[in-house]
C-alpha positions in Angstrom: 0.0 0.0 0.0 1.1 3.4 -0.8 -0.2 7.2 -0.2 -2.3 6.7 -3.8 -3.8 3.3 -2.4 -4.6 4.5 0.7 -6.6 7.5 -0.8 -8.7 5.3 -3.0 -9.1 3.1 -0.2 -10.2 6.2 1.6 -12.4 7.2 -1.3 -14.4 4.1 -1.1 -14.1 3.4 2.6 -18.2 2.8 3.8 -19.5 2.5 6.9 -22.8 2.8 9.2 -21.4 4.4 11.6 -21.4 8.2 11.4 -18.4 9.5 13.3 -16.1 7.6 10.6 -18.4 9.3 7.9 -17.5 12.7 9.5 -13.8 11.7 9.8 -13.1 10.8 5.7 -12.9 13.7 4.6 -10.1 14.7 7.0 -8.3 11.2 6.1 -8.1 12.0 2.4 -7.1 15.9 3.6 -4.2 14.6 5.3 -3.4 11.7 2.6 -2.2 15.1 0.1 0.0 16.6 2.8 4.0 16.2 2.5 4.3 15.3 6.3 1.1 13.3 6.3 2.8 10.2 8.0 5.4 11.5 10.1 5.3 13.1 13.4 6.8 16.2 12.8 3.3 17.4 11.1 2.4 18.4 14.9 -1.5 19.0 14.3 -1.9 16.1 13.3 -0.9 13.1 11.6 -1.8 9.1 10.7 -1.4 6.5 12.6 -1.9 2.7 12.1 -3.7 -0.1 14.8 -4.4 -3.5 14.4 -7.5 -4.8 16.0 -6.1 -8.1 16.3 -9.2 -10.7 16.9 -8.8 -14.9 17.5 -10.3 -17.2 14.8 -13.4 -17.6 16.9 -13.8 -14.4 17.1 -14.7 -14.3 21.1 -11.3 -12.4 21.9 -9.6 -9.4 21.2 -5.9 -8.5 22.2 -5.6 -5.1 24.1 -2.4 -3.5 25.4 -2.6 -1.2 28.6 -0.8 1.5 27.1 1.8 2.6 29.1 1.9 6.8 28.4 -2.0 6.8 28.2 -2.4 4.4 30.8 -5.5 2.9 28.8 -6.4 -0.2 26.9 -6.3 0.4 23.2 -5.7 -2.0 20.1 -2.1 -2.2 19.3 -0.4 0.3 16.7 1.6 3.1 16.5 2.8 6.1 14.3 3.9 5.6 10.8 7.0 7.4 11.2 7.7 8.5 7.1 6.2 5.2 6.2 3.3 5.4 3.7 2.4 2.1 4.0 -0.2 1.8 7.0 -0.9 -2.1 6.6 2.9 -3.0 6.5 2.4 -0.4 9.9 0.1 -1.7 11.2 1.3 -5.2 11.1 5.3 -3.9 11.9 3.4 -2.6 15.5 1.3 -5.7 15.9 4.4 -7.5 15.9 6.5 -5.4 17.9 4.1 -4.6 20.8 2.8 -8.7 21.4 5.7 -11.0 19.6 2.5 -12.6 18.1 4.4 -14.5 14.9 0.7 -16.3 14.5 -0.5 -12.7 12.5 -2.8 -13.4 9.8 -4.3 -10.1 7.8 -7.8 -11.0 7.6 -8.7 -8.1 4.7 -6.5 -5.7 2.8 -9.3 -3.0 3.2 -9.9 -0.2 6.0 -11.8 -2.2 8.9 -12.0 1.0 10.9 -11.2 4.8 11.2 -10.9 6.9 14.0 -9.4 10.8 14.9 -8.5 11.3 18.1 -6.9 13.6 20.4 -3.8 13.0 21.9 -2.7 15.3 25.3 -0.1 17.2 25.5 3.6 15.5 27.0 6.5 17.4 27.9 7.5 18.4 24.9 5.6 17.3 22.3 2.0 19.5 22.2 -1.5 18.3 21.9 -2.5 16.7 18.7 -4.5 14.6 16.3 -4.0 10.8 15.6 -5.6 9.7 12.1 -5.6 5.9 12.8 -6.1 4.0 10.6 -7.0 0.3 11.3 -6.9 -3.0 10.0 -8.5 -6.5 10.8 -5.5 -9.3 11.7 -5.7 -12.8 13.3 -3.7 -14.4 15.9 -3.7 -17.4 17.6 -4.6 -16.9 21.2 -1.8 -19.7 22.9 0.8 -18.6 21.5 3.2 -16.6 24.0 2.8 -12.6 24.9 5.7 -10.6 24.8 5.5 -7.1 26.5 7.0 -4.1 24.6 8.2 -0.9 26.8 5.4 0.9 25.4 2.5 -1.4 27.4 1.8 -1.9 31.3 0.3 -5.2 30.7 -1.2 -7.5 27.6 -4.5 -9.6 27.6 -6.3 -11.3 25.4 -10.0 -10.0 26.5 -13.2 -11.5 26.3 -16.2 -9.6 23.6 -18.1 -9.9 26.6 -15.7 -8.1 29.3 -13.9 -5.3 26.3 -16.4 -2.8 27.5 -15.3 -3.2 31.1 -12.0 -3.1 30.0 -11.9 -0.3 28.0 -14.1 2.3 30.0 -16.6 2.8 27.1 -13.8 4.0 24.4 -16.1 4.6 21.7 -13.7 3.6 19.2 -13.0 0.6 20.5 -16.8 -0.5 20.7 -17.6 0.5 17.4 -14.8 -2.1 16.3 -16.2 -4.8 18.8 -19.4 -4.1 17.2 -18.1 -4.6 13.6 -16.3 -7.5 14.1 -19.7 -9.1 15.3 -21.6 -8.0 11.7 -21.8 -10.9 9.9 -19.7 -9.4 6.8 -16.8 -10.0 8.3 -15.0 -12.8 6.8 -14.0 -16.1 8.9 
């Protein structure tokens, strides 16, 4: 994937779910800029996440994010890299030790712009994360980055209580229950 495939992925992306119809048109905004995918654009800039799922699809992995001291989905910034799915899976990687990764679709499963608080140096600013669906086994072993307090495969049932009601987070526990989503 490159910054034209990720536009006309961004051109086609659909979805129910109105928040991520509001966010598009910042997404393909931000595709055009020259500093779209490194951190140095300090409004803003994109992002990449896996929402890593097991085969049954009764489990998600979530990492207590050390700086934001919150459960998220793994990822991370793109740092120059134009290629979100090779970041996404690169972070995926990195942040569990997961080998088991399995891209379940090459398209956008999920969108989100969020704001990021200010730390030491670095001001307040915008993440444009993109996501992707992935696989893993759930027995094979966790390995803890430094950028995570903990790692846990979490029960659908128990993500909410988990994740405080992060409504980006539920909106991708709610798509992954849709019955489009490919087994």
């Amino acid at each position: 994937m490159n910054r034209s495939q990720l536009k006309f992925l961004l051109e086609h992306y659909k979805t129910v779910f109105e928040e991520e119809q509001h966010f598009v048109r910042d997404f393909l905004d931000l595709v055009d800029h020259p500093l779209a995918f490194s951190r140095e654009r300090t409004a803003g800039h994109f992002t990449a996440s896996a929402w890593i799922v097991n085969k049954t699809r009764t489990h998600t992995l979530l990492t207590l994010h050390k700086k934001l001291n919150k459960w998220l989905q793994l990822g991370g910034h793109a740092d120059g890299n134009d290629n979100l799915l090779e970041v996404s899976l690169t972070e995926a990687r990195e942040e569990s030790g997961l080998t088991s990764l399995r891209l379940v679709d090459r398209t956008i499963f999920d969108i989100d712009r969020h704001l990021i608080p200010a730390r030491g140096d670095v001001a307040e600013h915008f993440h444009y994360d993109v996501r992707f669906l992935i696989e893993a086994e759930m027995d094979e072993p966790l390995i803890l980055s430094k950028e995570s307090k903990e790692l846990a495969w979490v029960g659908f049932d128990m993500v909410e209580t988990f994740v405080n009601g992060n409504l980006s987070i539920l909106r991708m526990l709610d798509k992954t229950s849709r019955s489009e989503i490919i087994m």
